[in-house]
C-alpha positions as CSV (number, residue, x, y, z in Angstrom):
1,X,-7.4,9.2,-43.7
2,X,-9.4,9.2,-40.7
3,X,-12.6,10.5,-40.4
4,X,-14.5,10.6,-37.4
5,X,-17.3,12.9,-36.3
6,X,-16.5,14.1,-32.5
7,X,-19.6,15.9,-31.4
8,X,-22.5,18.1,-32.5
9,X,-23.9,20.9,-30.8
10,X,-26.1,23.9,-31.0
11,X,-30.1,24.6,-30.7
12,X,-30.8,21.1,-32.9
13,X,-27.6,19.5,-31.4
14,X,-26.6,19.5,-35.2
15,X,-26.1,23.2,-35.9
16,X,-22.0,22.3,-35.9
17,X,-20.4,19.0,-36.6
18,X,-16.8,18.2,-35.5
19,X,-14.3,16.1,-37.6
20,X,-11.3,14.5,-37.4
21,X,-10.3,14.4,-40.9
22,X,-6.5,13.9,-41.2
23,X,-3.5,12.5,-39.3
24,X,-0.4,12.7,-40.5
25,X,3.6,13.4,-39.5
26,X,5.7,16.3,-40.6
27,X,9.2,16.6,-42.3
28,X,10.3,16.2,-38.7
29,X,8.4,13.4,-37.8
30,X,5.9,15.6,-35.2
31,X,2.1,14.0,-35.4
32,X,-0.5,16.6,-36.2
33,X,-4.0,16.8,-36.5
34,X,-6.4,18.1,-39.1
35,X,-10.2,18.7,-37.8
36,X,-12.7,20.0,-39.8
37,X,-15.9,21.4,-38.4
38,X,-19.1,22.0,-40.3
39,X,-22.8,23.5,-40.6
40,X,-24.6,20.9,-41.6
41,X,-27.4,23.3,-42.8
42,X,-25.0,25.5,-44.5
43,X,-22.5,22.9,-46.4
44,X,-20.3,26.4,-47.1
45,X,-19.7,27.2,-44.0
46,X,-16.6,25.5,-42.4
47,X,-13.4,26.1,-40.5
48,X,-10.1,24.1,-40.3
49,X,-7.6,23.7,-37.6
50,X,-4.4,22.2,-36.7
51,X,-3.5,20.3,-33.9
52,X,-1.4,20.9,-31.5
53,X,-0.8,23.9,-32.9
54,X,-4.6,25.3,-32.5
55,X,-4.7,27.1,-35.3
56,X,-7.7,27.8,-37.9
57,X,-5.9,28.1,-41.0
58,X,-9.1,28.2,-43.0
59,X,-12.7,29.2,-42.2
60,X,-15.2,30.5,-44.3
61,X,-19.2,31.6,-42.9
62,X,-18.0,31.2,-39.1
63,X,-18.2,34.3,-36.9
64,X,-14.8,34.9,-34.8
65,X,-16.7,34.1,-31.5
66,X,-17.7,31.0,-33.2
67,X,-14.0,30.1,-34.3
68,X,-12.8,31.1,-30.7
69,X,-15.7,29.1,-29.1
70,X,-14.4,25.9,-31.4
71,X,-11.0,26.5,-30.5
72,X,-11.9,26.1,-27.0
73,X,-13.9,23.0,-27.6
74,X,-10.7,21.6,-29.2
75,X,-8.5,22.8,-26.3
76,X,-10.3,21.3,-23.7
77,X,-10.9,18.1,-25.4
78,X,-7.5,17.7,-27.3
79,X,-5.9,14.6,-25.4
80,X,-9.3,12.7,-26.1
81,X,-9.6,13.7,-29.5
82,X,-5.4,12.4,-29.9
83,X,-6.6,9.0,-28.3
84,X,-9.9,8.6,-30.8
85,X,-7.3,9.9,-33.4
86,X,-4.4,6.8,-32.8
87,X,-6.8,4.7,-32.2
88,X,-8.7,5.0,-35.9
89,X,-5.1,5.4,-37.3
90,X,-4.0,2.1,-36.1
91,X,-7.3,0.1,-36.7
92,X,-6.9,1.7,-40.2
93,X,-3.6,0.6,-40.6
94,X,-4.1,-2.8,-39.6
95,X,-7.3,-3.6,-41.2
96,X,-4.5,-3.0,-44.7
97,X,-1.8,-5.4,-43.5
């Protein structure tokens, strides 16, 4: 599992947190990406997404401007967060060999 927090931003610079919660391959061996974002000031308001594919398969408390905004976040910044996403992967994987 890799867990990583990516940025924060808002008013208080932590009015949204950005995860990287979960790598992991598919039946047909494509990598994918699970990020989770958060309010820290609300813990029951979330939303999930999917990399490459971009898509927010679960949210809860967001507004859809705020989902579209994070979308955006994530498109603009998906090769770095595929980089910070190997690299925990493989420090992960060799810190249990």
């Amino acid at each position: 599992m890799v867990y990583s927090e990516l940025y924060s931003f808002g008013e208080a610079r932590n009015d949204v947190i950005v995860v990287i919660t979960k790598m992991y391959d598919d039946r047909d061996g494509a990598e994918h990406i699970v990020i989770r974002t958060e309010k820290p000031l609300f813990p029951e308001t979330f939303a999930e997404f999917r990399l490459p594919e971009h898509n927010c398969y679960k949210a809860f408390g967001f507004s859809e401007q705020e989902i579209l905004e994070l979308d955006d976040y994530l498109l603009h910044n998906e090769p770095i967060i595929w980089d910070l996403a190997r690299e925990q992967e493989e420090s992960r994987h060799a810190a249990n060999t």
